[in-house]
C-alpha positions as CSV (number, residue, x, y, z in Angstrom):
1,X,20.6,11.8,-23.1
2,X,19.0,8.4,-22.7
3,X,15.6,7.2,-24.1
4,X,13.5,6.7,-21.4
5,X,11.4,3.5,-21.7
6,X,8.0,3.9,-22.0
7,X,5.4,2.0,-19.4
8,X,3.9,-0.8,-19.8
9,X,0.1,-0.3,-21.1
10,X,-1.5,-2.6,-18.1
11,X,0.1,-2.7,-15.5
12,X,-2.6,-2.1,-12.9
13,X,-1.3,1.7,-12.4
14,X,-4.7,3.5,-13.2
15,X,-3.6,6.5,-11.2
16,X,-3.3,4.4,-8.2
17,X,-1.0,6.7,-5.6
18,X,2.1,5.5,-4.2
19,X,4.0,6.8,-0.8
20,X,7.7,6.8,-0.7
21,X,9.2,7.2,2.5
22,X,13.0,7.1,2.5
23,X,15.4,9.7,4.4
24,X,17.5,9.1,1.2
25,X,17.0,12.0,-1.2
26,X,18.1,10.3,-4.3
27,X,16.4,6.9,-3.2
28,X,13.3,9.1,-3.2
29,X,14.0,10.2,-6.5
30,X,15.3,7.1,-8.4
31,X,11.4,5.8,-6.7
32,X,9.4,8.2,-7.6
33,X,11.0,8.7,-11.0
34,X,10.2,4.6,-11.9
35,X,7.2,5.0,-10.2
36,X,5.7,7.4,-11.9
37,X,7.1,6.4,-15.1
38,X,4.8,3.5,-14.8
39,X,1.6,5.3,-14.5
40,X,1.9,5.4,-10.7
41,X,1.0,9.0,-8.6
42,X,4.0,9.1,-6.4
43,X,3.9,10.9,-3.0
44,X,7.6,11.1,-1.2
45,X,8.4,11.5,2.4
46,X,11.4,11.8,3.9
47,X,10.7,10.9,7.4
48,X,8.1,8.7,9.7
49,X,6.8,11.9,10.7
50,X,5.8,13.2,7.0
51,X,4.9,10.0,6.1
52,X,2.0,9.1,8.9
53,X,0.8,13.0,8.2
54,X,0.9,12.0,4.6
55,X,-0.8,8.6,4.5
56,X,-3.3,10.0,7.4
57,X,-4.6,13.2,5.2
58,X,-5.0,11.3,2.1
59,X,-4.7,7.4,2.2
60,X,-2.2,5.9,-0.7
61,X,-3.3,2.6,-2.7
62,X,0.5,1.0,-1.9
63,X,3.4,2.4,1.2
64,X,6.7,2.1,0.1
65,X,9.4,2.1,3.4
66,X,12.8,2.3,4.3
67,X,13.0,1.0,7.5
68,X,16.4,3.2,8.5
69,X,15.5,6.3,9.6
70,X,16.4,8.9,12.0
71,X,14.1,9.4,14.9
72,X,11.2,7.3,13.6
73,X,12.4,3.9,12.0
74,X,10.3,2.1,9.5
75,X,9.0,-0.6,12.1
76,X,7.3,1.9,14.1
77,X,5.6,4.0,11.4
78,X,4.3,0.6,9.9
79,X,2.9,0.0,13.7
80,X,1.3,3.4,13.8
81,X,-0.3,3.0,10.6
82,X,-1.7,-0.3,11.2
83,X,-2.8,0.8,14.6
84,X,-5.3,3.5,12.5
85,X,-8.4,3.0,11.1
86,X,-7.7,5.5,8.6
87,X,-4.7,3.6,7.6
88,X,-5.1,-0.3,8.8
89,X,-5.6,-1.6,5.5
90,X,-2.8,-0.2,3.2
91,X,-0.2,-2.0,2.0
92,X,2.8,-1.6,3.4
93,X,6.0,-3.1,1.4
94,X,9.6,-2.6,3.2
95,X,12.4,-1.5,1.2
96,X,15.5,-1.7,2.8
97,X,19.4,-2.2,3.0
98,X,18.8,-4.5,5.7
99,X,19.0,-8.2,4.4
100,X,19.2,-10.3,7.2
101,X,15.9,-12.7,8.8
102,X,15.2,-11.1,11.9
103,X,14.7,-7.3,10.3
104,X,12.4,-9.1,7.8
105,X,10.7,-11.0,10.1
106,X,10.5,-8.1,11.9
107,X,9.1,-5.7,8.8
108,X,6.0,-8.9,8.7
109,X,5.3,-8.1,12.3
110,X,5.0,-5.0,12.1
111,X,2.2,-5.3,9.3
112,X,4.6,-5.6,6.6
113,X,3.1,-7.7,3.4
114,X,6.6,-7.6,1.1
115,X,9.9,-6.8,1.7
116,X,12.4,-5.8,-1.4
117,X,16.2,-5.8,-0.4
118,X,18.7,-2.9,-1.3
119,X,20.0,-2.1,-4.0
120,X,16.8,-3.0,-5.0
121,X,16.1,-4.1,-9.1
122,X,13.7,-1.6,-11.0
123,X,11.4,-4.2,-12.0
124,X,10.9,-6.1,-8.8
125,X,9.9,-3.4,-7.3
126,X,7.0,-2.2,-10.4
127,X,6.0,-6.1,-10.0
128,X,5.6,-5.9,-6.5
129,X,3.6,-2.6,-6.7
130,X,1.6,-4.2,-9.5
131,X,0.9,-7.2,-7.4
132,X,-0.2,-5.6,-4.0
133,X,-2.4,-3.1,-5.7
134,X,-4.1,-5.6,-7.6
135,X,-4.4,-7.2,-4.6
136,X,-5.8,-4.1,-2.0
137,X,-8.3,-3.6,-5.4
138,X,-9.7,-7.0,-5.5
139,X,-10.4,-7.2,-1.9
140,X,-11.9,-3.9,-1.8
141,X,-14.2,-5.5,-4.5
142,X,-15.0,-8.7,-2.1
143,X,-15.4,-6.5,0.5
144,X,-18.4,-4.6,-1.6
145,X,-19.6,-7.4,-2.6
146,X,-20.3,-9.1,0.6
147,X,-21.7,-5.9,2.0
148,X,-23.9,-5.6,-1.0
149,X,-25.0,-9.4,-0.2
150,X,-25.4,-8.6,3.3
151,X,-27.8,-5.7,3.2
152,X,-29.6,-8.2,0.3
153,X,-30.2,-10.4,3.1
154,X,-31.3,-8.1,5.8
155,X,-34.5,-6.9,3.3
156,X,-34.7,-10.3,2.5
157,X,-35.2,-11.1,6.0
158,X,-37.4,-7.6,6.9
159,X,-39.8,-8.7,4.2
160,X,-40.1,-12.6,4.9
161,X,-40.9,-11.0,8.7
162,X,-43.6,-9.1,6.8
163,X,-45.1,-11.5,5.1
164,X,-44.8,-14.1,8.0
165,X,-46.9,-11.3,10.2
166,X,-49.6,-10.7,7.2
167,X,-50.0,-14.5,7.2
């Protein structure tokens, strides 16, 4: 038996969740498997079906998706989960056998923000993870931030009106 490796100590996981979808039982594995070995809660689907249910019940921080599958391909479940408020603002990063420029071209159109080729190399896809939820997190932050800000400057403005009305 093989020693596993152990993960790395900050590598952004924090119990961030992770969807897999791939009609590929052992691609779901091998995924979830690295995934979770990393600190990562993996969730696995193995069809655009599952996978909208999925990421529509309880929303993952990253979408890991195979674009080849059987009655639903990739490039429409990325266009039905951008096309959702619930779901509009997840990461999606393609993971596919296809390799050529118009399927990745056409993985960014469909809302797409990485693509990692197949056979894919174990740490370019925990970097890319890493990367895009780091990413999602720190605009989540901006995004509180501003709205933060923004209700500042509404009483701001309510109580310059008030004092503007006692003058």
């Amino acid at each position: 038996m093989g020693s596993v490796a152990k993960p790395q100590k900050d590598n952004g996981a924090n119990g961030h969740r992770v969807l897999i979808v791939d009609d590929s039982p052992l691609s779901l594995q091998l995924l979830a498997h690295l995934i979770q070995l990393h600190g990562y809660q993996a969730e696995t689907a193995s069809s655009g079906l599952e996978a909208l249910e999925a990421a529509r019940r309880d929303p993952p921080d990253v979408i890991l998706l195979d674009i080849m599958m059987p009655e639903m391909d990739g490039f429409e479940v990325a266009e039905a989960l951008k096309a959702d408020p619930r779901t509009d603002d997840i990461p999606i990063l393609f993971i596919s056998a296809l390799n050529d420029e118009s399927s990745k071209v056409k993985a960014f159109d469909a809302g797409g923000v990485d693509y990692i080729a197949k056979p894919f190399q174990n740490r370019e896809v925990l970097a890319r993870v890493n990367t895009h939820v780091k990413l999602r997190d720190t605009t989540r932050r901006l995004e509180q931030q501003l709205a933060e800000r923004a209700k500042l400057i509404r009483r701001l403005d309510i109580t310059n009106e008030q004092l503007q009305t006692a003058l």
